[in-house]
Structures are given as C-alpha cells and as structure tokens.
C-alpha positions as CSV (number, residue, x, y, z in Angstrom):
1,X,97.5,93.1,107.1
2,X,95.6,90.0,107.9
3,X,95.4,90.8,111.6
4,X,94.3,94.4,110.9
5,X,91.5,92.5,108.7
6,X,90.1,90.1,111.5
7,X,90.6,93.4,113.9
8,X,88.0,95.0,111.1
9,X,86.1,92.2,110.9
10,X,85.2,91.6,114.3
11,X,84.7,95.0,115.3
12,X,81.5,95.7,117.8
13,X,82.4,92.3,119.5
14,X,83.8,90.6,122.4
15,X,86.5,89.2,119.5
16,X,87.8,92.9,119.2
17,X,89.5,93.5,122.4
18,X,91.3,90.1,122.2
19,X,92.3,90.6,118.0
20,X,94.1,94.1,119.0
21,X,95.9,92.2,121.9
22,X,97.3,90.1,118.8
23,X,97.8,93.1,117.1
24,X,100.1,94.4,119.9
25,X,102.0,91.7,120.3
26,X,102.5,91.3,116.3
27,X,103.7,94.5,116.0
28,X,106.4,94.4,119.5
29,X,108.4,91.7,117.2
30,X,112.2,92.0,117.6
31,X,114.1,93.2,114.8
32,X,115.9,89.9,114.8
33,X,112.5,88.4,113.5
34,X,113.4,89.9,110.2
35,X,116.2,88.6,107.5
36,X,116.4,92.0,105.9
37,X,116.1,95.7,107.2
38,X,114.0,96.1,103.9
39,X,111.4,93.7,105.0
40,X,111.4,95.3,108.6
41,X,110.8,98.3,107.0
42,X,107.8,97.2,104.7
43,X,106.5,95.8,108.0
44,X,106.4,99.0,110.2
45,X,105.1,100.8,107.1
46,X,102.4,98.3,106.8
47,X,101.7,99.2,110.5
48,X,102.0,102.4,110.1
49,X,99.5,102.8,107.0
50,X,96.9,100.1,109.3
51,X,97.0,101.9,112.1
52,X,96.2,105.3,110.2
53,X,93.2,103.6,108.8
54,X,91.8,102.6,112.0
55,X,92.1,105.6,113.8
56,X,90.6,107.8,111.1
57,X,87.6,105.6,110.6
58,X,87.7,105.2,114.8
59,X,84.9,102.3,114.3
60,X,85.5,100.1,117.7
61,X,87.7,102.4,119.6
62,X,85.1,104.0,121.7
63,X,85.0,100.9,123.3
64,X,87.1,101.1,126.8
65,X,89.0,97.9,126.1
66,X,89.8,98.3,122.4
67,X,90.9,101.8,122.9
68,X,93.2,100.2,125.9
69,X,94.4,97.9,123.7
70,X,94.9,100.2,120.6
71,X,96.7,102.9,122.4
72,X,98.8,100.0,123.9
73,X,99.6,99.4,119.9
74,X,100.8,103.1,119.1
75,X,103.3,102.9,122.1
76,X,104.4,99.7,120.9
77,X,105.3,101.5,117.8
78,X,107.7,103.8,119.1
79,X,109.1,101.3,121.6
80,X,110.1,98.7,119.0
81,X,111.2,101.4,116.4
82,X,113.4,104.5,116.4
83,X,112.1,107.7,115.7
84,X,114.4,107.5,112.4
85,X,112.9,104.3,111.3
86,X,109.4,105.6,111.8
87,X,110.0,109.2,110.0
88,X,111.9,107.1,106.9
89,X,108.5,105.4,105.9
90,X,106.5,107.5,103.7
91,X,103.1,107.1,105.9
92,X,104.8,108.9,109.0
93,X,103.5,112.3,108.2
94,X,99.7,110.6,108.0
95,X,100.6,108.2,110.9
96,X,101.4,111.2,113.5
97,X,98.6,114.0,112.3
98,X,96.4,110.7,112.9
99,X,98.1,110.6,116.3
100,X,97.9,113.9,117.1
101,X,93.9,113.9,116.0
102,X,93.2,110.9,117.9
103,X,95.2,112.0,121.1
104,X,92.9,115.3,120.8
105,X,89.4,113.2,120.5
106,X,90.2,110.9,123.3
107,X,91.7,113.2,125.8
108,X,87.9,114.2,127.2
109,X,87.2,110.6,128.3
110,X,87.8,110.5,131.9
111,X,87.1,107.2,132.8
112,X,89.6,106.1,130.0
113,X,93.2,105.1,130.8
114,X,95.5,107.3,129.1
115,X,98.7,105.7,130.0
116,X,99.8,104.2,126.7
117,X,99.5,107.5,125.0
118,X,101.2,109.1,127.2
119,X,104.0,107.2,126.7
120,X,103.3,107.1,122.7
121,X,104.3,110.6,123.1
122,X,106.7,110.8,125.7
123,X,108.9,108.0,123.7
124,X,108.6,110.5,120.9
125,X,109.7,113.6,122.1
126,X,112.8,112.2,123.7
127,X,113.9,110.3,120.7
128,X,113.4,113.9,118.8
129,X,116.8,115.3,119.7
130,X,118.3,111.9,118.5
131,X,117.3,112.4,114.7
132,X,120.0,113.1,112.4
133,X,120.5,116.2,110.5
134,X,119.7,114.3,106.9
135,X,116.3,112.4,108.8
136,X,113.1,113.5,107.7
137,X,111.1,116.1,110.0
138,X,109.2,114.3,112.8
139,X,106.5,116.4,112.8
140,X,106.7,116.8,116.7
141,X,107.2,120.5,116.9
142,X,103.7,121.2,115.7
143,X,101.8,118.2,117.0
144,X,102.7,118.2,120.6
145,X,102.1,121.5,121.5
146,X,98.5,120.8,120.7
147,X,98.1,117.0,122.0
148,X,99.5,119.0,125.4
149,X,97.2,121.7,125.5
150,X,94.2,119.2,124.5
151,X,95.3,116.9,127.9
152,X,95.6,120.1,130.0
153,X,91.8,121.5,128.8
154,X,90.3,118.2,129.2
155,X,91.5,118.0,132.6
156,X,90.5,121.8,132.9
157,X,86.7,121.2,131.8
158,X,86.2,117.9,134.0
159,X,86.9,120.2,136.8
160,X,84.0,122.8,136.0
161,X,80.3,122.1,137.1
C-alpha cells in the first residue's frame, strides 16, 4: 500500500514514472518471498484492489511513461501469478472489468506502446483453459471479445483521413 501511496502522491511529476518502476518491481516478487500462501495472497489482493483504484481514477496515466510503466505492472500480474490465484481473490471481478475498461480507453493512443497489455491479456487467455472446474469464472469470455474489437477499431480509425 505504501508504494501505491507515494505513486498517488507524486502523481503529475518526474517522481511518477520512477515510483511505478518500484511498483513493478514490488509486485514481480517470487513466491518464495512469502512464509505463508495466506500472506501471498493478501498481497496480490492488495495489488489487485491498488491497481483498480488507479486505473479508475486514471489520474497520471495519460502520461506516456507512467502508462509504460503501469501497463508493465498489470503484465507483471499475470506473470508472477496464476490465473487461479488471481480469480480466488475477491477484487478479481473489479480488477479485470477495470482492465477491460482501461484496455478500451487506451487502445486510440497511437503513439503509445501497447506491448505490456498485450501480453496482460495474452498471459490471460492461455492460462484460461488451465482453470479448474471448482475455480471461480475468469471473466475472459466477456472481456476479451471487446478489448479485441476495441484494438482492431483503433487501428481501423487511425487509418481514415
């Protein structure tokens, strides 16, 4: 929480960029780092619940590097976690519709790098067909469609004059 609090606090300057590059690497710790899969799992919900905040208030994202640096942060998500993990903790179904709605808002910046998101959301959808029956839903069926279709008209209506 703390580094999501000097992230908020330092919003709109140069300190931004650099307290979401802590922020990434905070959140790519091991699962060794923790004693107990309990505390693991307060942690990623912590993340989770952060994370959710920032992208529905948005405030500092429009700025190229911070949105760089937060999108690296959702891929780190899915890369240090498994889909079960993340669909156990109760702010999942927030944490992807925030996804999804970010995705969607960001998609028509053309000068922006999209990499990280797209593999936010390529991790995703391969890790769907490795849930487990009792797992709760991921959510993926509805939200990917529409991230998809968002990419493919943004690239669509950079190409009209």
């Amino acid at each position: 929480q703390l580094l999501w609090d000097v992230y908020g606090a330092s919003i709109g300057s140069p300190r931004a960029a650099a307290a979401l590059e802590c922020l990434s690497l905070a959140v790519s710790l091991p699962r060794s780092f923790f004693d107990a899969p309990e505390a693991r799992a307060v942690w990623v919900e912590t993340q989770l619940v952060c994370s959710c905040k920032a992208m529905a208030d948005g405030k500092g994202l429009q700025d190229d590097a911070c949105y760089v640096k937060f999108s690296r942060i959702l891929a780190c998500f899915k890369a240090n976690n498994s889909l079960s993990a993340l669909v156990a903790c109760p702010s999942y179904p927030q944490w992807i519709s925030q996804c999804t709605a970010f995705s969607i808002a960001v998609f028509p910046r053309l000068d922006a790098d999209h990499g990280n998101l797209f593999s936010l959301w390529a991790s995703l959808t391969v890790s769907k067909n490795r849930l487990d029956p009792g797992d709760n839903p991921s959510g993926l069926d509805e939200c990917v469609p529409k991230v998809t279709v968002a990419y493919i008209e943004s690239r669509l209506q950079a190409g009209k004059w």
